[in-house]
C-alpha positions as CSV (number, residue, x, y, z in Angstrom):
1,X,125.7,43.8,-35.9
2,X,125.5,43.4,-32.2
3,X,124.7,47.0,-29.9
4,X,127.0,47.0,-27.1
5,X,124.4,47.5,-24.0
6,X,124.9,50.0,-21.4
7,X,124.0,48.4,-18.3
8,X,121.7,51.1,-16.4
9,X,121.1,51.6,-12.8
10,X,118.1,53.8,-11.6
11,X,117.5,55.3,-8.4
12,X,114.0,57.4,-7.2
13,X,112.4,57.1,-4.5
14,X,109.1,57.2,-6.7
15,X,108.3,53.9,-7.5
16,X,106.4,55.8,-10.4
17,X,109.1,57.8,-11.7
18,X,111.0,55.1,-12.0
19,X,108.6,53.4,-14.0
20,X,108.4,56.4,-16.9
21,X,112.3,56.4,-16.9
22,X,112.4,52.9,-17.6
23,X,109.6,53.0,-20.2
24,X,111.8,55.9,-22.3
25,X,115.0,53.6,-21.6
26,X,113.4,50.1,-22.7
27,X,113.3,51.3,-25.7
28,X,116.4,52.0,-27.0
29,X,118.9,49.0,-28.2
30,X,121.6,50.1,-26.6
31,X,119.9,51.1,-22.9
32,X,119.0,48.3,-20.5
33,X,118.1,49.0,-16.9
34,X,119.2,46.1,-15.1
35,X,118.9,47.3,-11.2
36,X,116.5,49.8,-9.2
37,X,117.0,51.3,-5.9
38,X,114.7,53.2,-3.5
39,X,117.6,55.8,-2.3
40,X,121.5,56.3,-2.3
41,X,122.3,53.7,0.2
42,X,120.5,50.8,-2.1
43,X,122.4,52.8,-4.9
44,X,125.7,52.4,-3.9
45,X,125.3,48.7,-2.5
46,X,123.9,47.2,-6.2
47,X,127.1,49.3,-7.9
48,X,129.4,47.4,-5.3
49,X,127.6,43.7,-6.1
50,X,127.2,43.9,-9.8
51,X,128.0,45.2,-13.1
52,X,127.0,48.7,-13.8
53,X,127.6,51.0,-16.5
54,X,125.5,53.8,-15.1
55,X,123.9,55.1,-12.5
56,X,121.1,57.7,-13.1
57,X,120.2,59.3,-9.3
58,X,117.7,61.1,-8.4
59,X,119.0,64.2,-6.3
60,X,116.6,63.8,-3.6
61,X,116.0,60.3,-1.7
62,X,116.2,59.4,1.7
63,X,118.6,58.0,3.9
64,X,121.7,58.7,1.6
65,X,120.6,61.8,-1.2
66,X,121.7,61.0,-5.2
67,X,124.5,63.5,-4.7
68,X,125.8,61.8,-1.6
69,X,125.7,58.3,-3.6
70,X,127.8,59.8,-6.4
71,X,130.1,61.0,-4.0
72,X,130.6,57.6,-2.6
73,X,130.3,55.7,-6.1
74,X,133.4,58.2,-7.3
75,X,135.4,56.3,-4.6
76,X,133.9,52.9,-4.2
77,X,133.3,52.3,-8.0
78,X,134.8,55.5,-10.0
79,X,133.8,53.1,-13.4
80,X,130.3,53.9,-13.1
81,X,129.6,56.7,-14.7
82,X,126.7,58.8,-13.4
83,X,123.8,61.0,-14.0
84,X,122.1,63.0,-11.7
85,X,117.8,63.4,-11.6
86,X,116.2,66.6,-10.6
87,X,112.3,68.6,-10.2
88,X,114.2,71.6,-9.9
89,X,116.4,73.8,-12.2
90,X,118.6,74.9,-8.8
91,X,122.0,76.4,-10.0
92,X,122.9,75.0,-6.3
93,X,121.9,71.6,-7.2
94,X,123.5,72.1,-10.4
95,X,127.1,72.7,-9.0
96,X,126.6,70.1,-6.4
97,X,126.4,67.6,-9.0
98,X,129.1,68.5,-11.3
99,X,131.4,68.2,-8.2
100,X,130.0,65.5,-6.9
101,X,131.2,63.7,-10.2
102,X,127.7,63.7,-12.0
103,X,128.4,64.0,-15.7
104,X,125.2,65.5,-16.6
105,X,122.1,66.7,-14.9
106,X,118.6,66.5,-16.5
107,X,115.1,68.1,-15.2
108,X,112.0,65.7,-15.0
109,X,110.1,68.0,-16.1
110,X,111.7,67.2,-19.6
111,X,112.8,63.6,-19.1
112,X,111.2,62.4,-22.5
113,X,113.4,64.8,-24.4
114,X,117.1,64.8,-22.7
115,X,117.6,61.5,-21.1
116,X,118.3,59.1,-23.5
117,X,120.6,61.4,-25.3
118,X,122.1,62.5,-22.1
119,X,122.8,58.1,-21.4
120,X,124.8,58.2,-24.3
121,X,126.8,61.5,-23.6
122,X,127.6,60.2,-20.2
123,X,128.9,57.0,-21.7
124,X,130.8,58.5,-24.2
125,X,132.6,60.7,-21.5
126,X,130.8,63.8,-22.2
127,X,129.6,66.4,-20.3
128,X,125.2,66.6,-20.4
129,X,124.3,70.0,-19.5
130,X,120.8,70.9,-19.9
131,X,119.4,74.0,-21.9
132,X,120.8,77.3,-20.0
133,X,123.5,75.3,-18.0
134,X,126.6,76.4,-19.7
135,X,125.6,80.0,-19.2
136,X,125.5,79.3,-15.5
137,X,129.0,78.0,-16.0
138,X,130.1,80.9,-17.7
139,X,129.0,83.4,-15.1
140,X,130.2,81.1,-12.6
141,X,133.8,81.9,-13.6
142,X,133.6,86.0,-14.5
143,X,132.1,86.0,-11.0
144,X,135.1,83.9,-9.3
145,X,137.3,86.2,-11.9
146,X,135.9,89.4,-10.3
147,X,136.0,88.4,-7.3
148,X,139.7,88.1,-7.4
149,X,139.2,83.7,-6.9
150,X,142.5,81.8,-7.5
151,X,142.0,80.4,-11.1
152,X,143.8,77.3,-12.9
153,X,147.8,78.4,-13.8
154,X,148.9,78.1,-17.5
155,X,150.2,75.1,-16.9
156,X,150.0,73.9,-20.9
157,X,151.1,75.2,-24.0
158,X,149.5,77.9,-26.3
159,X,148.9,74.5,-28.4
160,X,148.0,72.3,-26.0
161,X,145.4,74.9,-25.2
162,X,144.0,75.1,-28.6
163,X,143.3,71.3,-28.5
164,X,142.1,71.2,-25.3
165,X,139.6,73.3,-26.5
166,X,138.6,71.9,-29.5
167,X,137.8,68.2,-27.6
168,X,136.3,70.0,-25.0
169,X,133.9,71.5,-27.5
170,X,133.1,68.2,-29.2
171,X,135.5,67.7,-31.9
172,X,137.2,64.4,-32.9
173,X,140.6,63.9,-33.5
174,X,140.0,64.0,-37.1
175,X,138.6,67.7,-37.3
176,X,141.1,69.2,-34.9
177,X,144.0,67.6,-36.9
178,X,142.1,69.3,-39.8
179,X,141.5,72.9,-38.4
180,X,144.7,72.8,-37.0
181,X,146.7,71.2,-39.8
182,X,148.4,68.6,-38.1
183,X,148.5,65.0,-37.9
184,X,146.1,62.7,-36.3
185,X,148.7,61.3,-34.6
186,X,149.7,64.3,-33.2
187,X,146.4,65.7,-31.8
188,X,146.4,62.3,-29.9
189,X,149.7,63.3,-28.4
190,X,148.8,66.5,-27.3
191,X,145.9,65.2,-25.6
192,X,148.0,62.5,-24.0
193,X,150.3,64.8,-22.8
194,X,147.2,67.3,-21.9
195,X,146.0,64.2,-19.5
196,X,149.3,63.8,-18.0
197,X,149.7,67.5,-17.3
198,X,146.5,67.8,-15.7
199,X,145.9,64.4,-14.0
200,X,142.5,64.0,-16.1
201,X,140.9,60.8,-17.4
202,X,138.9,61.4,-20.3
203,X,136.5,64.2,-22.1
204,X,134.4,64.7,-19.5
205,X,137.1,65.5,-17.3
206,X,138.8,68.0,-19.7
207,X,135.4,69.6,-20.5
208,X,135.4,70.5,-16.4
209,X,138.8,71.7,-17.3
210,X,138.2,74.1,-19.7
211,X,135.1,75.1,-17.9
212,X,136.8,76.3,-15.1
213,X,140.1,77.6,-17.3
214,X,137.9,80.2,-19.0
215,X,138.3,78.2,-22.5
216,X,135.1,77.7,-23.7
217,X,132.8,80.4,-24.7
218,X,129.6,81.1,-23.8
C-alpha cells in the first residue's frame, strides 16, 4: 500500500536545528522535508514556488519572524497548513500563534517526543497543543468571561452544539452518531450546517471555535 507523503517545509535559522528536525522527520513514511529556509521571508517565497503540505516555523528568525510568515502564508497560500517552533513555553507566543493560523505549537526542548505526532495532527486538521496548553485556553476565556469580554452569540442549536463538541473533542462521525443515537448521515449534516453557520473550514477551525465558545472542558 502506498503512504501518501506529506510534503514538509522547515524553517530555523539554526542550520543545526534544522538538522535534528529533519533527522526525527526522515524517518517516518509518511513525512518528507522537501524545502528549508533560513527565516520567514525564504519561508513564504518556497510556499509560493512549490508544493507544500506543511510548514513547520520557528517563532523567532530574522527579517520576517515564523509568526509573521504564517500570517502571510494564511493569505498567500491558506493550503499550507502550519506549525509553529519555539525555546520558550510563552503563553504570549502561544496565542500569537494560534491567531496567526498555526495549528499547533511544540517546545524544542521536547522536539523528539511531540513533533511527529503533532505533523500528523496538523494534517489531519487538528489542533496540536502541547502539555498544559489547553489549561491556558481555559483560563483564557473565565478571564475574558470575568472581565465582562464580548463572547461568541448562540448562534447554533442546542444540537448543533452537542456535535460541535464532540468533533471538537476528537470524535468521528461514527461515535457521535453513536452517543447521540443518530445517523451517520446526520452527524455529517449537522456539521455541514455547523460550517455554514460559522464560516469554518474544517476541525481545526471548529476546535478554535469551541475554545473560545466555552465548550470544551478543561
Amino acid at each position: 500500500m502506498t503512504v501518501e507523503t506529506t510534503k514538509i517545509l522547515l524553517a530555523d535559522d539554526h542550520a543545526l536545528v534544522r538538522r535534528g528536525v529533519r533527522l526525527i522527520l526522515d524517518g517516518e513514511p509518511d513525512l518528507e522535508v522537501v524545502a528549508e529556509a533560513a527565516d520567514g521571508s525564504e519561508a513564504v517565497a518556497v510556499c509560493r514556488s512549490r508544493p507544500v503540505d506543511l510548514a513547520i516555523l520557528d517563532i523567532a528568525m530574522p527579517r520576517m519572524t515564523g509568526l509573521q510568515a504564517a500570517r502571510e502564508l494564511s493569505i498567500l497560500a491558506p493550503d499550507v497548513r502550519v506549525l509553529m517552533l519555539t525555546m520558550y513555553d510563552n503563553e504570549q507566543y502561544f496565542f500569537q500563534a494560534l491567531k496567526a493560523g498555526a495549528s499547533g505549537y511544540v517546545l524544542k526542548s521536547v522536539l523528539d517526543r511531540d513533533l511527529v505526532e503533532a505533523c500528523r495532527a496538523t494534517m489531519r486538521g487538528e489542533p496540536f497543543l502541547y502539555p498544559g496548553a489547553m489549561t491556558r485556553l481555559v483560563r483564557s476565556y473565565l478571564d475574558r468571561l470575568r472581565q465582562g469580554a464580548d463572547l461568541p452569540q448562540q448562534i447554533l442549536t442546542a444540537r448543533e452544539e452537542e456535535v460541535l463538541k464532540l468533533v471538537a473533542e476528537g470524535n468521528s462521525s461514527k461515535e457521535i452518531a453513536e452517543l447521540l443515537t443518530i445517523s451517520v448521515k446526520t452527524v455529517e449534516r449537522h456539521r455541514s450546517n455547523i460550517l455554514q453557520k460559522l464560516g469554518l473550514r474544517d476541525r481545526l477551525d471548529l476546535t478554535r471555535y469551541a475554545i473560545r465558545a466555552g465548550l470544551l472542558e478543561p
